[in-house]
C-alpha positions as CSV (number, residue, x, y, z in Angstrom):
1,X,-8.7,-16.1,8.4
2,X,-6.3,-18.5,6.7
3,X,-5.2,-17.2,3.1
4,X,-3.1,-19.5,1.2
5,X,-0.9,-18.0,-1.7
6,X,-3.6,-20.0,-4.5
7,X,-5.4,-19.4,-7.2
8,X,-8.7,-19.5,-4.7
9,X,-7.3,-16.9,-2.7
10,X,-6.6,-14.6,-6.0
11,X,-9.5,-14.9,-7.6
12,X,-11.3,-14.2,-3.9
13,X,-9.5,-11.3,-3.5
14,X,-9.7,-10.2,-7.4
15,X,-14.2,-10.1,-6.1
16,X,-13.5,-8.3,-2.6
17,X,-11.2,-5.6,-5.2
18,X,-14.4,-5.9,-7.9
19,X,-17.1,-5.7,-5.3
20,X,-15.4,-2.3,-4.2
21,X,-17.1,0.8,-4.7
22,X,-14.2,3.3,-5.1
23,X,-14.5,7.1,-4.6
24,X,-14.8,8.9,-7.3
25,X,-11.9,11.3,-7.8
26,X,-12.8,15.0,-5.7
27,X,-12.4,18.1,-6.2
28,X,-9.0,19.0,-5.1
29,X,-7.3,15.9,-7.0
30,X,-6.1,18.6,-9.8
31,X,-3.5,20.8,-7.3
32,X,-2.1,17.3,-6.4
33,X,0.6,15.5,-7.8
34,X,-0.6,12.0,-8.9
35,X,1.1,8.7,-7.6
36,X,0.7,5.4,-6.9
37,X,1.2,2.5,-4.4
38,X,1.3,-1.0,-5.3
39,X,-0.5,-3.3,-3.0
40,X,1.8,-6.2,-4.1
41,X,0.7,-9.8,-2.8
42,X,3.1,-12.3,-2.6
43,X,3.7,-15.6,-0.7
44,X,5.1,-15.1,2.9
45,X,7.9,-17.7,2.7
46,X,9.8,-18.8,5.5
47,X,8.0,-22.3,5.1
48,X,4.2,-20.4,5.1
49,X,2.1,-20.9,1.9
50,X,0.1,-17.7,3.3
51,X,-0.4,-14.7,1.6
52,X,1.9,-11.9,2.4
53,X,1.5,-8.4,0.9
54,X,5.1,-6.2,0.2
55,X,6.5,-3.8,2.3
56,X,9.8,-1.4,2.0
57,X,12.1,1.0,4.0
58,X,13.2,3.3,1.9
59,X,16.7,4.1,1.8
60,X,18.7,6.6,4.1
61,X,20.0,8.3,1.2
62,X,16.5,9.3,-0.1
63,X,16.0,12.8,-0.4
64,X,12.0,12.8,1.1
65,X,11.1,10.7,3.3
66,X,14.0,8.7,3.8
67,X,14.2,5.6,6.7
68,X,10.5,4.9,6.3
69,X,8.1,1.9,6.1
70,X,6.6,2.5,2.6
71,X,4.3,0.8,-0.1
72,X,6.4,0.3,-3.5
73,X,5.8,3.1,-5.4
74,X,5.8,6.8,-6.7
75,X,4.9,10.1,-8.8
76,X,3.0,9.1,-12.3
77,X,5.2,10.4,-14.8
78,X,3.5,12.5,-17.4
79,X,0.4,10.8,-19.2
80,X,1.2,7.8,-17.0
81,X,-1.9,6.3,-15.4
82,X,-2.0,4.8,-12.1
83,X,-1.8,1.5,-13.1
84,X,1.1,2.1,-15.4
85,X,3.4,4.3,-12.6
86,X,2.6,1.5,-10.1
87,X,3.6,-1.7,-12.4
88,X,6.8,0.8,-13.4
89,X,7.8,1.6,-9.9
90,X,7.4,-2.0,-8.5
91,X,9.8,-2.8,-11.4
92,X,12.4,-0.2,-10.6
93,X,12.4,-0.6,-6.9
94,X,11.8,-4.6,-6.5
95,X,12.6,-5.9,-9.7
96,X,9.4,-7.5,-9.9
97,X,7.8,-7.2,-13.2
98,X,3.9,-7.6,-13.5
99,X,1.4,-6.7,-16.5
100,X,-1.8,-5.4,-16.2
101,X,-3.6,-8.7,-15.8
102,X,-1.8,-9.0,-12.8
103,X,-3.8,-6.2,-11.3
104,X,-6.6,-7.3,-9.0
105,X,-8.3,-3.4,-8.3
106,X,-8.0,0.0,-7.3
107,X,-9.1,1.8,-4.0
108,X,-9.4,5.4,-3.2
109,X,-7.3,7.8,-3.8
110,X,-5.2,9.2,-0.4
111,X,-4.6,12.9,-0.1
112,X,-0.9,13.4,1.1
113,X,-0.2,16.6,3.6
114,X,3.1,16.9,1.4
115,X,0.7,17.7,-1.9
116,X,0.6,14.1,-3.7
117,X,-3.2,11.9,-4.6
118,X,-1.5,8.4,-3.9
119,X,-3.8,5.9,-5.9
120,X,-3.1,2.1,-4.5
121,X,-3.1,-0.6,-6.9
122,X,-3.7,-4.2,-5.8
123,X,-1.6,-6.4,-7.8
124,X,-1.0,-9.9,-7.7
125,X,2.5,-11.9,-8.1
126,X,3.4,-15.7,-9.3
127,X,4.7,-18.2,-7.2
128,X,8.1,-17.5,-8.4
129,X,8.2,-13.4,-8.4
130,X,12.1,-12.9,-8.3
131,X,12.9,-9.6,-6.0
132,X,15.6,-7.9,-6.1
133,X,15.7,-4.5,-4.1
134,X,17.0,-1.7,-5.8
135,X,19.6,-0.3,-3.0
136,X,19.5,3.1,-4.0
137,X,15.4,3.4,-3.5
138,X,15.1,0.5,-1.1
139,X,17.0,-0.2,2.1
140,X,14.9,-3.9,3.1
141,X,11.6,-5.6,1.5
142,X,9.3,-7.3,4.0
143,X,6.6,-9.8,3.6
144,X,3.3,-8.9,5.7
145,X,1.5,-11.7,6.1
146,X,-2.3,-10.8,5.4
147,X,-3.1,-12.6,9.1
148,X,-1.1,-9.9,10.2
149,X,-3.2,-6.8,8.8
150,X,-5.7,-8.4,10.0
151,X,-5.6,-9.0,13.3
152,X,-7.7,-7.2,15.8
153,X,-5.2,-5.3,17.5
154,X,-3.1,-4.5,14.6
155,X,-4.5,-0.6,14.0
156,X,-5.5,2.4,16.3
157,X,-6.2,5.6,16.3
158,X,-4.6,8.6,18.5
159,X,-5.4,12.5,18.4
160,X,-3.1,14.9,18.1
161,X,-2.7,19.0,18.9
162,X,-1.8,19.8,15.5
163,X,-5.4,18.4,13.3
164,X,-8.9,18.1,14.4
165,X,-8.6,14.3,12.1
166,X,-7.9,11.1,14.1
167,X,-4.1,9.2,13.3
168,X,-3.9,5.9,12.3
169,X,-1.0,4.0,13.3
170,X,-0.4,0.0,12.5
171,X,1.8,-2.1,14.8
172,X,3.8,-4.0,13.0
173,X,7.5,-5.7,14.6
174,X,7.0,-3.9,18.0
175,X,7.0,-0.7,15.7
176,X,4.8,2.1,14.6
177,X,3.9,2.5,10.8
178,X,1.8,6.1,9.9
179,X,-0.3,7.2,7.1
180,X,-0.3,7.7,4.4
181,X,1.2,3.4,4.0
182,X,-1.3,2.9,7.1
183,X,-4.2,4.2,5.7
184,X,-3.8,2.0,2.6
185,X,-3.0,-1.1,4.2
186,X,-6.1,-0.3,6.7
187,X,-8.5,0.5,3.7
188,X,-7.0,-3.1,2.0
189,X,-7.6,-5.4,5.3
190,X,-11.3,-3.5,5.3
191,X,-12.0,-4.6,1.8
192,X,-11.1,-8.1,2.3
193,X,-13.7,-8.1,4.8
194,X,-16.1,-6.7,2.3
195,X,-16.3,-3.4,4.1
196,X,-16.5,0.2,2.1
197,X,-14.3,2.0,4.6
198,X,-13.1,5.1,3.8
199,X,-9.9,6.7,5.0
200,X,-8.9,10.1,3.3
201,X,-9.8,11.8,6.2
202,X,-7.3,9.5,8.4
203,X,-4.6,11.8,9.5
204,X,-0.5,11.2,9.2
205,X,1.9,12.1,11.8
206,X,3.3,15.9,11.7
207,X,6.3,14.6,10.8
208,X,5.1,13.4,7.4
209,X,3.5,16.4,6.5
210,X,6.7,17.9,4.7
């Protein structure tokens, strides 16, 4: 389905986030650290008007996680909402800097193996978003074309020895990306469809359990 970076396509997107009926927050949530994702939607570029979504690798230097394909974002800081630790870490790792009436929805929360309740935020930049990577945080930015989420081939799911729970993996670039980025980007291309898919139960790889 052809998304052009417009205000049709926002505001379409703004009722697929709306029309969303989110989990409320379980049980558990309280012996996890809060943080949050944001779902950042851009225009593609390279002479596409599509809409693109962002997409990091963090840097080498990076004490957790370091080398992989992540969703801008982080650990709320204390009394920081979702919203708020989402628009903050966009800023410090992009440079892009977006209010809350740029935010288009919420979906579920995804339990993290290495303790943290990552909340994604779907947000929504202008036209003329300037980024500009933070290098300590951010080792490349990438523009995922939302044809590209979508595409029928683009997810699957594998067991593994160590967890009774399926893995989701997307193929991106002739590469692999894991939960918990997978999951989210999954959960997103389901609600543009208008589907209530839920994925907390979608496993990551053992090496992201730490």
């Amino acid at each position: 389905m052809s998304r052009p970076f417009n205000d049709a396509t926002r505001r379409n997107i703004q009722a697929r986030c709306a029309a969303f009926a989110r989990l409320p927050e379980s049980a558990s949530a309280p012996a996890l650290k809060r943080a949050a994702v944001a779902i950042a939607l851009v225009e593609a570029g390279s002479d596409s008007n599509e809409t693109a979504l962002l997409l990091t690798k963090r840097a080498a230097a990076l004490r957790a996680h370091r080398g992989q394909w992540a969703l801008p974002g982080g650990r709320c800081d204390a009394s920081e909402t979702p919203v708020q630790a989402a628009l903050r870490e966009l800023h410090e790792e992009l440079g892009l800097e977006l209010g809350k009436a740029d935010v288009l929805g919420l979906l579920d929360d995804y339990p993290t193996r290495s303790g943290y309740l990552i909340t994604p935020v779907v947000l929504w930049a202008g036209a003329n978003a300037a980024i500009s990577p933070n290098p300590s945080e951010v080792a490349s930015v990438h523009r995922i074309a939302l044809d590209d989420i979508e595409r029928e081939d683009a997810f699957d799911f594998i067991a593994i020895p160590e967890s009774t729970r399926r893995v989701i993996r997307f193929h991106h670039a002739g590469g692999l990306i894991h939960a918990p980025t997978a999951a989210l980007i999954y959960q997103f291309r389901e609600v543009l469809a208008g589907r209530d898919t839920r994925v907390a139960e979608l496993e990551q790889p053992v090496f992201a359990w730490k």
